[in-house]
C-alpha positions as CSV (number, residue, x, y, z in Angstrom):
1,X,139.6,-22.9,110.0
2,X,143.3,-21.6,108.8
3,X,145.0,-23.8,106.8
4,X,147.7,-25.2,109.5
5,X,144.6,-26.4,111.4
6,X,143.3,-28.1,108.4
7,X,146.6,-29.9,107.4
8,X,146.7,-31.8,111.2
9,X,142.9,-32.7,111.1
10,X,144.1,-34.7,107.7
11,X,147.0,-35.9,109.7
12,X,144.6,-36.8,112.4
13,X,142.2,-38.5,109.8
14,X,144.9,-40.3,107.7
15,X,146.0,-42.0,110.6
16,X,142.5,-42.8,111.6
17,X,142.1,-44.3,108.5
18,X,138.6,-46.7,109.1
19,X,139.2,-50.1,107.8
20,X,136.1,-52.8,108.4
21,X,137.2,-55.9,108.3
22,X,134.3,-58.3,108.4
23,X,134.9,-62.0,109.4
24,X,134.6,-63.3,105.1
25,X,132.8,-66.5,106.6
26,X,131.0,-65.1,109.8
27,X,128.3,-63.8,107.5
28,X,128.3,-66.2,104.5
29,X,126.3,-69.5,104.9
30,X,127.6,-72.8,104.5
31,X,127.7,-74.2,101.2
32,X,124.6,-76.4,101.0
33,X,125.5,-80.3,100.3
34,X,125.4,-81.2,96.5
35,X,121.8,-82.7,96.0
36,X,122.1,-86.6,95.1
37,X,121.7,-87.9,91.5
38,X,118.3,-89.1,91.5
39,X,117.6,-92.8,91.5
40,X,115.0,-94.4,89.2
41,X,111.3,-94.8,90.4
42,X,110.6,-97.6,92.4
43,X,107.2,-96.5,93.2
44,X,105.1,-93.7,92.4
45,X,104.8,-90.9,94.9
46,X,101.7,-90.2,96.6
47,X,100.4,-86.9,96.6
48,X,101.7,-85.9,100.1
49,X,105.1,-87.4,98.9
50,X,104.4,-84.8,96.0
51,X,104.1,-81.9,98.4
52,X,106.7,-82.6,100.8
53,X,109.1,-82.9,98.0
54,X,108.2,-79.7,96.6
55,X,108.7,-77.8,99.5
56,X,111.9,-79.3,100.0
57,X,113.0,-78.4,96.8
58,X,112.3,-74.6,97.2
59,X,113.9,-75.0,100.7
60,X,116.8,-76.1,99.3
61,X,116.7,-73.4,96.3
62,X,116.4,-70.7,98.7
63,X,118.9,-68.5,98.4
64,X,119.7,-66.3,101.6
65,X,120.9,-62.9,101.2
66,X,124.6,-61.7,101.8
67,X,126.5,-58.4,102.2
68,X,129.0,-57.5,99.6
69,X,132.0,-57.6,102.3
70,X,133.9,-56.3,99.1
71,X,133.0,-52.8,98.9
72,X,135.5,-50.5,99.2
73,X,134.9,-46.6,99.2
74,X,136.2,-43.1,99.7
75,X,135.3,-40.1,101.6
76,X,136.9,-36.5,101.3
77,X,137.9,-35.1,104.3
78,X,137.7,-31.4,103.2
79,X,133.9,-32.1,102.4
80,X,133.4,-34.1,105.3
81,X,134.7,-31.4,107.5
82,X,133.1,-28.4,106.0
83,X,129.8,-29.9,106.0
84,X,129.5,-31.2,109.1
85,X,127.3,-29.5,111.6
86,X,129.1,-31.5,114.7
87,X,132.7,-29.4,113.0
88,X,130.1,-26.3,112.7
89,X,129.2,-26.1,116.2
90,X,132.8,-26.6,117.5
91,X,134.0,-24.1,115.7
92,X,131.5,-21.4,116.9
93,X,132.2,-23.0,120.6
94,X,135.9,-22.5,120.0
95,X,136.0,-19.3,118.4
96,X,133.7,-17.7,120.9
97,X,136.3,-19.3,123.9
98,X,139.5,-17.8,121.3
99,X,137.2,-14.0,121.7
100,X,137.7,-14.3,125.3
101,X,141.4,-15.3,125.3
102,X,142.7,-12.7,122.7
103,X,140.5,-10.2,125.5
104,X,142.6,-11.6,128.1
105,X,146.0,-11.5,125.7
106,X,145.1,-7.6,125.1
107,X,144.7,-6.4,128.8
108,X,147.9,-8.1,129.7
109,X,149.4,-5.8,126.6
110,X,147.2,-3.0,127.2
111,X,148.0,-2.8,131.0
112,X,151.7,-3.3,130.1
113,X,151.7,-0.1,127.4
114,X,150.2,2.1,130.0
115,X,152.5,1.2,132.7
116,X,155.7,2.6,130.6
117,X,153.8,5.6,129.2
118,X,153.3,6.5,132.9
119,X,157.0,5.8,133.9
120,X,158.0,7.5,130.6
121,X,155.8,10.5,131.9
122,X,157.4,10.6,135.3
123,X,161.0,9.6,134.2
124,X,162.7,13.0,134.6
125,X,161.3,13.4,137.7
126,X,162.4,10.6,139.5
127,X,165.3,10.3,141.2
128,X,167.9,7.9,139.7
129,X,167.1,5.0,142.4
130,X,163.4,5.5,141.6
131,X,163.7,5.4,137.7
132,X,165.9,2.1,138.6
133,X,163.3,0.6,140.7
134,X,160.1,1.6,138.3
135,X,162.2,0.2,135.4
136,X,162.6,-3.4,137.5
137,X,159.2,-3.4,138.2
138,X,158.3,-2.5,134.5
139,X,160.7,-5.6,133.8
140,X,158.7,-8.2,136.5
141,X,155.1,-7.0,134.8
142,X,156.8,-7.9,131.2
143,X,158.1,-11.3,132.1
144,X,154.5,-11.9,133.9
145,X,152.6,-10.8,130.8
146,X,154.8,-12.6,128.8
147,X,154.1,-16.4,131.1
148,X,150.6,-15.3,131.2
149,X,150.4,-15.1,127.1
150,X,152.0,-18.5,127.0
151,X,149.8,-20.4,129.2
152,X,146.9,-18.4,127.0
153,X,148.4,-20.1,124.1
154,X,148.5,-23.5,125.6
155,X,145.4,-23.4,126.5
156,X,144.1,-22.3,123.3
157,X,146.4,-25.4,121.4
158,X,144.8,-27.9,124.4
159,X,141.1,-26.9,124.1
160,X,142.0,-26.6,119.9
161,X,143.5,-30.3,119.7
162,X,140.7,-31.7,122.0
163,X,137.8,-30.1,120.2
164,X,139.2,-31.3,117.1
165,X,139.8,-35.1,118.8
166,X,136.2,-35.1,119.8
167,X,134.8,-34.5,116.6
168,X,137.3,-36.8,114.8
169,X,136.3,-39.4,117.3
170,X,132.7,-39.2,116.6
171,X,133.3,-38.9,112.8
172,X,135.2,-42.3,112.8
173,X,132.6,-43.8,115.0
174,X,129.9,-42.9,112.6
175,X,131.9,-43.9,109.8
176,X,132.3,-47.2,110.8
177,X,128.7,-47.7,111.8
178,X,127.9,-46.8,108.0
179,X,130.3,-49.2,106.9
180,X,128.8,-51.6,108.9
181,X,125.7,-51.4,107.9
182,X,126.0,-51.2,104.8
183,X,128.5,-54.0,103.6
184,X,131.8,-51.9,103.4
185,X,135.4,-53.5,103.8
186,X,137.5,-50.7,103.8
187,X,136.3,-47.2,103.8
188,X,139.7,-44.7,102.9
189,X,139.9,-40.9,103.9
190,X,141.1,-39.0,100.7
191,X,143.2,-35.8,101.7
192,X,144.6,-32.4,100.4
193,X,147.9,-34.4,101.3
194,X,148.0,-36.7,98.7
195,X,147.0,-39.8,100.6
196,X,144.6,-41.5,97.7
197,X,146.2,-40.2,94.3
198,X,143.2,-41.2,92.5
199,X,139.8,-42.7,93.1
200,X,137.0,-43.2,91.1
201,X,133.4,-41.0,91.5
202,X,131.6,-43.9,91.6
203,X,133.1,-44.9,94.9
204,X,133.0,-41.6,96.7
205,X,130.8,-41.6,99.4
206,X,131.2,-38.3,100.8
207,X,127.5,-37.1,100.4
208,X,125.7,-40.3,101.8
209,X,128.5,-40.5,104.3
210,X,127.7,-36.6,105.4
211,X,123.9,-36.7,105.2
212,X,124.2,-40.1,108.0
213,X,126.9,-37.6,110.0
214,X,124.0,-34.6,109.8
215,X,121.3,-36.9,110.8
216,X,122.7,-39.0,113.3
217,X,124.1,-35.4,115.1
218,X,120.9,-34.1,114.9
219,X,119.5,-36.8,116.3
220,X,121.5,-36.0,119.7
221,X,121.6,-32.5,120.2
């Protein structure tokens, strides 16, 4: 992928920046009641009493498991792109469509070079209304080549900036689902343009964040 290309998927993905926002108190249990001072014995507990208690008191002391909704990470999006096999694919499928168009793009020239070699051949013998005629046709075919080249090019642009959108779309998706699951707040995308300046190794998670991409792609092929 040229570099041009690149520097608007990094647009694209800067502005699609994933931020997961959990609800702080949707996950996190209630703060149990502070247990009451205990009062002096009255009577001594049976055993059941004993029991009962006891397994109260580990009920109470059980402490249930919460996600760390303070997590933030990192992924690259140069790495991210290059390794993913979803980009990989849509490539090939692109370039092999870009084949057919430059194919198109070169009869139009081709067809458009022949037609003035012939006139060019048959120029001094034509008559002066004929050479004037030939050379307004020769005109028309150029200004027709030259439409058909530009709606060649806007196509290629459109079916470009959609492939790209579809594979962005599913990257965020994904992204998100992996922050989900696994306790993230805010997830950045760090770009050739400068977006994070700096960021520690220990909170890049372009590898894990790739491998999930590879294997959830793979998944539905």
């Amino acid at each position: 992928m040229n570099n041009p290309l690149r520097l608007i998927i990094d647009a694209v993905l800067v502005v699609a920046v994933i931020v997961l926002f959990y609800l702080h108190f949707s996950s996190k249990p209630a703060a149990a009641p502070a247990a009451a001072p205990a009062a002096a014995a009255v009577t001594t507990p049976t055993a059941d009493q004993d029991d009962d208690d006891t397994t109260a008191t580990a009920a109470a002391t059980t402490v249930v498991p919460v996600a760390d909704t303070d997590k933030v990470a990192y992924v690259e999006s140069g790495k991210l792109l290059e390794g993913y096999k979803g980009m990989q694919d849509a490539r090939r499928s692109f370039e092999a469509k870009a084949r057919g168009w430059e194919r198109q793009n070169q009869a139009l020239v081709t067809g458009f070079q022949n037609a003035v070699q012939q006139y060019q051949k048959q120029a001094e013998s034509l008559t002066p209304e004929q050479r004037a005629a030939t050379e307004q046709k020769l005109q028309a075919q150029q200004q027709q080549a030259g439409l058909a080249q530009e709606k060649l090019q806007r196509q290629a642009q459109e079916e470009e900036a959609k492939m790209t959108q579809q594979v962005l779309g599913r990257i965020n998706k994904q992204i998100e689902q992996y922050g989900k699951a696994n306790g993230y707040k805010l997830i950045l995308i760090a770009a050739p343009s400068g977006t994070i300046a700096y960021g520690r190794k220990d909170i890049d998670i372009t590898a894990a964040v790739l491998k999930h991409l590879n294997q959830e792609y793979s998944g539905k092929k």
